[in-house]
C-alpha positions in Angstrom: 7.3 -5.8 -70.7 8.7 -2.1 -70.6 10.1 -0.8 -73.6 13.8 -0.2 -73.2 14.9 3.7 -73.4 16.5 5.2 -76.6 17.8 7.2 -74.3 19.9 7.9 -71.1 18.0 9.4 -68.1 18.5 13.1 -67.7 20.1 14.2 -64.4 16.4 15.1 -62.9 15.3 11.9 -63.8 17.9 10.4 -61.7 17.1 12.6 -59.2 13.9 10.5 -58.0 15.3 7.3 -58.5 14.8 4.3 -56.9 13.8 0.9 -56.0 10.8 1.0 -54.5 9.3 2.3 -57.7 11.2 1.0 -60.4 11.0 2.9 -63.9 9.1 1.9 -66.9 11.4 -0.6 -68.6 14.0 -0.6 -66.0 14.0 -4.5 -65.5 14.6 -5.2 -69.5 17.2 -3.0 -69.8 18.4 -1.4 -66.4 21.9 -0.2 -68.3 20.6 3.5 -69.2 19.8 4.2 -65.8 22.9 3.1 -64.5 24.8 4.6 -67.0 23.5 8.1 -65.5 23.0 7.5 -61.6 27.2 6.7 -62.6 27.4 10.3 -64.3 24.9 12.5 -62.2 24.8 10.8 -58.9 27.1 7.9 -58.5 26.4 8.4 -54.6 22.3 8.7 -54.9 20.2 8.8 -51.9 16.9 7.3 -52.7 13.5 8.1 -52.3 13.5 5.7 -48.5 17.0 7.1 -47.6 19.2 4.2 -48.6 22.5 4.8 -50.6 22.8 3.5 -54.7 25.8 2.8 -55.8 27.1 2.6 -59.4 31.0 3.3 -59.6 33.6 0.3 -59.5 35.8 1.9 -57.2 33.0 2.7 -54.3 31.7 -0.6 -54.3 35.3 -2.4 -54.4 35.8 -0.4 -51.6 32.1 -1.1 -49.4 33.0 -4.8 -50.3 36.9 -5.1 -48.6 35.6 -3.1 -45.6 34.1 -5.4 -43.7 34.0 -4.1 -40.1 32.4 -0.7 -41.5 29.6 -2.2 -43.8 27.7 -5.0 -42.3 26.2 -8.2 -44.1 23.6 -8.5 -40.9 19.9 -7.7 -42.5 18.0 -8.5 -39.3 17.3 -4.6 -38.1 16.5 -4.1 -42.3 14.5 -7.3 -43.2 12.0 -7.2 -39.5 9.6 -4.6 -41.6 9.8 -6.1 -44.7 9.0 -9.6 -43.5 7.6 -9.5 -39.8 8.1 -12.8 -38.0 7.4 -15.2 -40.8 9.7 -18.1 -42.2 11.6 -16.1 -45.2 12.9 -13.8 -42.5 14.1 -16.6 -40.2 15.7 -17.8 -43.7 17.5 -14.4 -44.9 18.9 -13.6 -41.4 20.0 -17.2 -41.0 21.6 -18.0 -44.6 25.5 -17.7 -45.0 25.1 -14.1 -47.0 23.2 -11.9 -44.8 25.2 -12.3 -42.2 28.5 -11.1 -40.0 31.3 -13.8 -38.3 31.2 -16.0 -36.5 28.2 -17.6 -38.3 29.5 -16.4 -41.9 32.7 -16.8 -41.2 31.9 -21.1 -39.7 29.9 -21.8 -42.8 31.8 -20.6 -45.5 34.6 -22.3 -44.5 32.1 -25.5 -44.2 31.0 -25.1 -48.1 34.5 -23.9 -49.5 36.2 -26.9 -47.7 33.9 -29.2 -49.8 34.3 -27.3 -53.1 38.2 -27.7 -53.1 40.4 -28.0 -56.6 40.1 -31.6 -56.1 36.3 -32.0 -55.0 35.7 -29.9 -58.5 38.1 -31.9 -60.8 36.0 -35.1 -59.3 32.7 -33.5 -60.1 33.8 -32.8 -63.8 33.1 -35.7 -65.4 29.7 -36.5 -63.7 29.4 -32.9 -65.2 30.1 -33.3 -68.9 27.9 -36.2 -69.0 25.1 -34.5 -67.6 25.3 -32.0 -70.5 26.1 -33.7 -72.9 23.4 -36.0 -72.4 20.7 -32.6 -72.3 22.5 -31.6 -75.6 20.8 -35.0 -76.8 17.9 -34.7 -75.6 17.6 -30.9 -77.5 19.5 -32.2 -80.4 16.7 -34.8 -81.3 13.7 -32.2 -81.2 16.0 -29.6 -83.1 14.6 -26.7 -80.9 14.7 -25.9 -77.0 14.2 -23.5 -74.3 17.5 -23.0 -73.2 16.1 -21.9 -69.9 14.0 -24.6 -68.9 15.7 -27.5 -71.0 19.6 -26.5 -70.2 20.6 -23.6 -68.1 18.7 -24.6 -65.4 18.6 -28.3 -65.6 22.7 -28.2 -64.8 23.0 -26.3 -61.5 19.5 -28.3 -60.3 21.3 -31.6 -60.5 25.1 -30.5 -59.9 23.9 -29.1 -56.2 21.4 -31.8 -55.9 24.1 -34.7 -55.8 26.5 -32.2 -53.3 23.7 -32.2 -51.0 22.8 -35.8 -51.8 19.1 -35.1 -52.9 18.1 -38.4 -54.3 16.8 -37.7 -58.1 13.1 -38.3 -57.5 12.7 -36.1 -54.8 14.6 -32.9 -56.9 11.5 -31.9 -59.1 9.9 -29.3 -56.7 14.1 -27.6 -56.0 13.7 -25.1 -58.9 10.6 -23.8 -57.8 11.7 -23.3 -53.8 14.5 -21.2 -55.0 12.6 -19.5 -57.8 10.1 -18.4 -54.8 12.8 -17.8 -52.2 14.8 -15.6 -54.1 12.2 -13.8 -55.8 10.8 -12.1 -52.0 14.4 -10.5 -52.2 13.3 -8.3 -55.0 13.4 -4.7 -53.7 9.5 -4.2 -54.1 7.6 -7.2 -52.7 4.1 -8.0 -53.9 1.5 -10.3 -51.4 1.7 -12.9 -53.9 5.6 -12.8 -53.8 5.8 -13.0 -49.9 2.8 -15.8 -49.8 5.1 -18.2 -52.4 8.0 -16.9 -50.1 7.0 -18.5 -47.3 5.1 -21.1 -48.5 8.5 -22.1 -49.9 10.5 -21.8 -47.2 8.1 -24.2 -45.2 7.8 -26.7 -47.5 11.5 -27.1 -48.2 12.7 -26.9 -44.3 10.3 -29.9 -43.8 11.8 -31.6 -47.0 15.6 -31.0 -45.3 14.6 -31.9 -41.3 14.0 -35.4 -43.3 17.0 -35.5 -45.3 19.1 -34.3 -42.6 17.7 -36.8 -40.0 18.6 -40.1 -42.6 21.7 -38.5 -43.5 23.0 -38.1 -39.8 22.0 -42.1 -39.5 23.7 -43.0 -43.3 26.4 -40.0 -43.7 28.1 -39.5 -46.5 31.8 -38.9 -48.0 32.7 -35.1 -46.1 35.1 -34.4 -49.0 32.5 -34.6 -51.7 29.0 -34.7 -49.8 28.3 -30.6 -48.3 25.0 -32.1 -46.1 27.5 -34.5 -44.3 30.3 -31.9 -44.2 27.7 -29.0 -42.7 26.0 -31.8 -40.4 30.2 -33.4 -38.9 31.1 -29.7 -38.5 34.8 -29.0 -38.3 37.7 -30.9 -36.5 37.7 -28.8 -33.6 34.3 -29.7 -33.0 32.2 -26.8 -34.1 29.2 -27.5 -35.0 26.0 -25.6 -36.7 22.8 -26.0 -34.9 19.5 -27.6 -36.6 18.8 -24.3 -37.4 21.4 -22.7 -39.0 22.0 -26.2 -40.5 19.0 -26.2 -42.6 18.8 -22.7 -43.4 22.6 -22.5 -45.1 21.2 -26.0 -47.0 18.6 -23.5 -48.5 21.2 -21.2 -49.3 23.4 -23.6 -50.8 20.6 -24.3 -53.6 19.4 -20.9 -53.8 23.0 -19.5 -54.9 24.3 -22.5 -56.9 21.1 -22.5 -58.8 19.7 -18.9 -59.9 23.1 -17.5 -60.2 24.9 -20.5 -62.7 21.6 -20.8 -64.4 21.4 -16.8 -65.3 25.1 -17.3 -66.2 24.8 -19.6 -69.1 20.9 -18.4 -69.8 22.6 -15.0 -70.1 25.8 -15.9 -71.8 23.5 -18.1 -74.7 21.3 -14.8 -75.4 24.1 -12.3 -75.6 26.4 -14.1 -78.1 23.0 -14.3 -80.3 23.9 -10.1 -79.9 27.2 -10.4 -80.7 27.8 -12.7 -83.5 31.3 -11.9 -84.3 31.9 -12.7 -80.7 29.9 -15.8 -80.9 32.3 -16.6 -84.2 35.6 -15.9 -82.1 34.2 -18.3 -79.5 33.3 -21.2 -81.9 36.8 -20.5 -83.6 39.1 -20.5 -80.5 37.3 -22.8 -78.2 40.4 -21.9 -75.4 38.9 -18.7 -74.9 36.2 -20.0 -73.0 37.6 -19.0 -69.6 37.8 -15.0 -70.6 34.3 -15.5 -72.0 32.7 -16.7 -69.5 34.3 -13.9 -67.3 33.0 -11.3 -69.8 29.5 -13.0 -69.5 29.5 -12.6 -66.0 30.5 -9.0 -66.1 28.4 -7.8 -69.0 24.9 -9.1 -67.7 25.8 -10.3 -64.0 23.4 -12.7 -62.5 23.2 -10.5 -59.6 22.7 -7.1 -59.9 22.6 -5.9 -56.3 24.2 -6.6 -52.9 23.4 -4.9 -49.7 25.2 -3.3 -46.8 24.6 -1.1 -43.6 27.2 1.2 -42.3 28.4 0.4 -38.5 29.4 3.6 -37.9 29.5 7.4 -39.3 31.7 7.3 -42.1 31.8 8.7 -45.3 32.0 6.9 -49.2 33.3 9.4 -52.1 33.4 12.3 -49.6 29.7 11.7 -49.2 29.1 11.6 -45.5 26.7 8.8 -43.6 25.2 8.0 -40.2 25.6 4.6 -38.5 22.6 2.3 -40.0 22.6 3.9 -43.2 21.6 0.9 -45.9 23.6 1.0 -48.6 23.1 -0.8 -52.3 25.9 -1.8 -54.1 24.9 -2.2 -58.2 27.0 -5.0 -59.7 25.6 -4.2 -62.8 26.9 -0.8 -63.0 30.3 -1.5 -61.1 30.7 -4.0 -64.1 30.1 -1.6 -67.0 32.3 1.8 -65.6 34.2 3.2 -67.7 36.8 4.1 -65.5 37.5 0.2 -65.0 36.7 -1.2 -68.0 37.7 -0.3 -72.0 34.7 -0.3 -73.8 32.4 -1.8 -70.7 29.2 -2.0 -73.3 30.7 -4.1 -75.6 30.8 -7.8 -75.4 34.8 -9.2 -75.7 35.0 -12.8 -75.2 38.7 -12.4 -74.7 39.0 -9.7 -72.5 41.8 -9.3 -70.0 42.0 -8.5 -67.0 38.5 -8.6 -66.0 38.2 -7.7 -62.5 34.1 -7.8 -62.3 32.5 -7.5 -59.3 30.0 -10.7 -60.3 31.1 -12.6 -57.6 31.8 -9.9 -54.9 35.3 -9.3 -52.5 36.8 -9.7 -49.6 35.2 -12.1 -47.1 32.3 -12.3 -48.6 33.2 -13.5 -52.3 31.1 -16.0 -53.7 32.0 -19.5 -51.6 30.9 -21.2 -54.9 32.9 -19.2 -57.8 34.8 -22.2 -59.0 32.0 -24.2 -58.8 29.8 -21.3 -61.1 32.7 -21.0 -63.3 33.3 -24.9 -64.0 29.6 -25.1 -64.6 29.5 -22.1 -67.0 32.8 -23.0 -69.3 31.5 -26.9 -70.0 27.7 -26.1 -70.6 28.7 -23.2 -72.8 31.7 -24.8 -74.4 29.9 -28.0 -75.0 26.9 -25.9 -76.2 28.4 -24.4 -79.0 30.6 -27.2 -80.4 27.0 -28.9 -80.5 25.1 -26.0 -82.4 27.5 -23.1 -83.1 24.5 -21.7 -85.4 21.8 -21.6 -83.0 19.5 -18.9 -82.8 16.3 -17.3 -80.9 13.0 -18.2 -81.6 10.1 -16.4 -80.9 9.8 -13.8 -77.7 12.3 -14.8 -74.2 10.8 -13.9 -71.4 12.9 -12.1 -68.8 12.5 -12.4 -65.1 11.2 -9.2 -64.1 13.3 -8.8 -61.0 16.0 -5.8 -60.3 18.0 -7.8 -58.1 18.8 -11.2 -60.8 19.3 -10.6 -64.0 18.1 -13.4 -66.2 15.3 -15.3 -68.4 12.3 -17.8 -67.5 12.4 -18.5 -70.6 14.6 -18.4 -73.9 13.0 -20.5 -77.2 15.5 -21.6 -79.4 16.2 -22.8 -82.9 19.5 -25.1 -83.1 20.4 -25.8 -86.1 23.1 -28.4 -87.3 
């Protein structure tokens, strides 16, 4: 790994920026550079012509105006993936597109998530970590990657698409390989385990999908039968788009929630006093695990295109301009946050960009957020003295923020 900066990039550092090439270090600790592209250039054409951007208010604004800045990634994603099965995926998948297709799923997924589908799947979900706090508890040490973080959102989307237990061991993996061709640079090996993925897992789902159209199950709690019955008025997804958003479905709910908690578990090690507030005043788990998403967001970048010619900050852009819109700086700006690089469990309002705006916020954010507040909660009434052992190991990648692996001592 790249040794994080002492200090901030100078403006002529900034000045060749970007993602193509990323900088020494960038992926451990990307906050420098942000920091400056904010000061210097918070509207920074890059090196291939597409638009960075790192202030709150620009990318608030890219995110309500959806008619100007487009979601579609077909005309952007055909070079970087030819005709091959992860760009049949990324163009198909709720998030990279434009209604009608975003607009028919989303209300799909969010109708199965409702307050009460959540406040069923609660128990099912404190049993499930609380029976992985065992597990840890008897060994007395744990990666709390591999043996928690990502063990919870595995299972929890699992039983909403109704994958039977036996059949969820290669899910992580998919996902892992899916998401990881996103990254902004994309290696051979990257695109190979890419597709591979995306092959294996739509011949997984044609099965699934074919017994669960003979044996459905309940709409209001089961998203495979919800997707597959369509909507009342008798809209319906076709096989394709059906299995692709299925993919999705895993993809999000899994790499984002397990980042969340992976993330929120190595920053209070940071911030003990923070981690002492928590422990102290269990209620403040809501506002802690808003702060956790907008100190080290899960995802760092979204994308856009312009439309049309318009114009962001006074800077002017043609129609087809791509534009990239850094979470990770939007939710450490000064100008809309006190203090934005320090950790404050209790911090109100919080009006992070983790989860995006407008129409295309995150279809799953009460699902994320139930996840995060009982496997962090329950976590630290278990071990409120844990601590790091040995090296973690980050991911690597610009676009998710998070760890493959973080060894842990827990303690008592």
């Amino acid at each position: 790994m790249g040794e994080a900066r002492n200090t901030d990039p100078s403006a002529a550092e900034v000045a060749g920026f970007g993602l193509s090439a990323l900088p020494p270090g960038f992926t451990d600790d990307p906050y420098p550079w942000y920091r400056a592209l904010r000061l210097h250039d918070p509207v920074h054409r890059m090196p291939d012509g597409a638009i960075f951007l790192t202030r709150h208010a620009d990318c608030e604004a890219v995110y309500r105006d959806t008619r100007t800045f487009s979601s579609d990634k077909r005309a952007e994603f055909a070079p970087k993936y030819g005709d091959t099965p992860l760009f049949e995926h990324h163009t198909t998948s709720l998030v990279f597109n434009d209604p009608p297709l975003h607009t028919r799923v989303r209300r799909l997924i969010a109708g199965a998530l409702s307050p009460r589908a959540l406040a069923d799947l609660e128990p099912g979900l404190v049993t499930l970590v609380d029976g992985l706090l065992d597990h840890m508890a008897a060994r007395g040490e744990a990666d709390l990657i591999e043996d928690f973080a990502a063990a919870i959102p595995i299972e929890v989307i699992g039983n909403l698409l109704g994958v039977p237990h036996a059949d969820r061991g290669p899910l992580r993996g998919w996902s892992l390989a899916i998401l990881g061709a996103l990254e902004p640079r994309l290696s051979p090996a990257q695109e190979a385990a890419g597709n591979a993925a995306v092959t294996d897992f739509l011949a997984y789902l044609r099965d699934l999908v074919a017994d669960r159209r003979t044996h459905p199950g309940d709409p209001e709690h089961d998203v495979l039968t919800r997707l597959i019955l369509g909507e009342a008025d008798g809209e319906r997804l076709s096989e394709r788009e059906l299995l692709h958003n299925c993919i999705f479905i895993l993809n999000a709910g899994h790499e984002t929630t397990t980042n969340l908690i992976g993330n929120g578990l190595h920053a209070l090690t940071l911030w003990p006093g923070e981690r002492a507030r928590l422990v102290d005043d269990p209620a403040l788990i809501r506002t802690a695990v808003e702060e956790m998403l907008r100190f080290e967001s899960s995802n760092q970048l979204g994308n856009r295109s312009t439309t049309a010619a318009t114009e962001i900050a006074g800077v002017a852009l043609e129609a087809g301009t791509r534009i990239t819109l850094c979470i990770g700086a939007a939710n450490r700006d000064p100008a809309a946050f006190a203090e934005p690089e320090r950790l404050d469990v209790g911090r109100t309002p919080n009006r992070h960009l983790a989860f995006g705006l407008g129409a295309h916020q995150c279809a799953g954010l009460s699902l994320a957020r139930l996840e995060g507040r009982v496997a962090l909660s329950r976590f630290l009434a278990r071990f409120p003295d844990y601590q790091l052992k040995g090296q973690p190991v980050r991911g690597g990648r610009a676009r998710f923020r998070g760890f493959l692996s973080l060894p842990a001592q827990l303690g008592t």
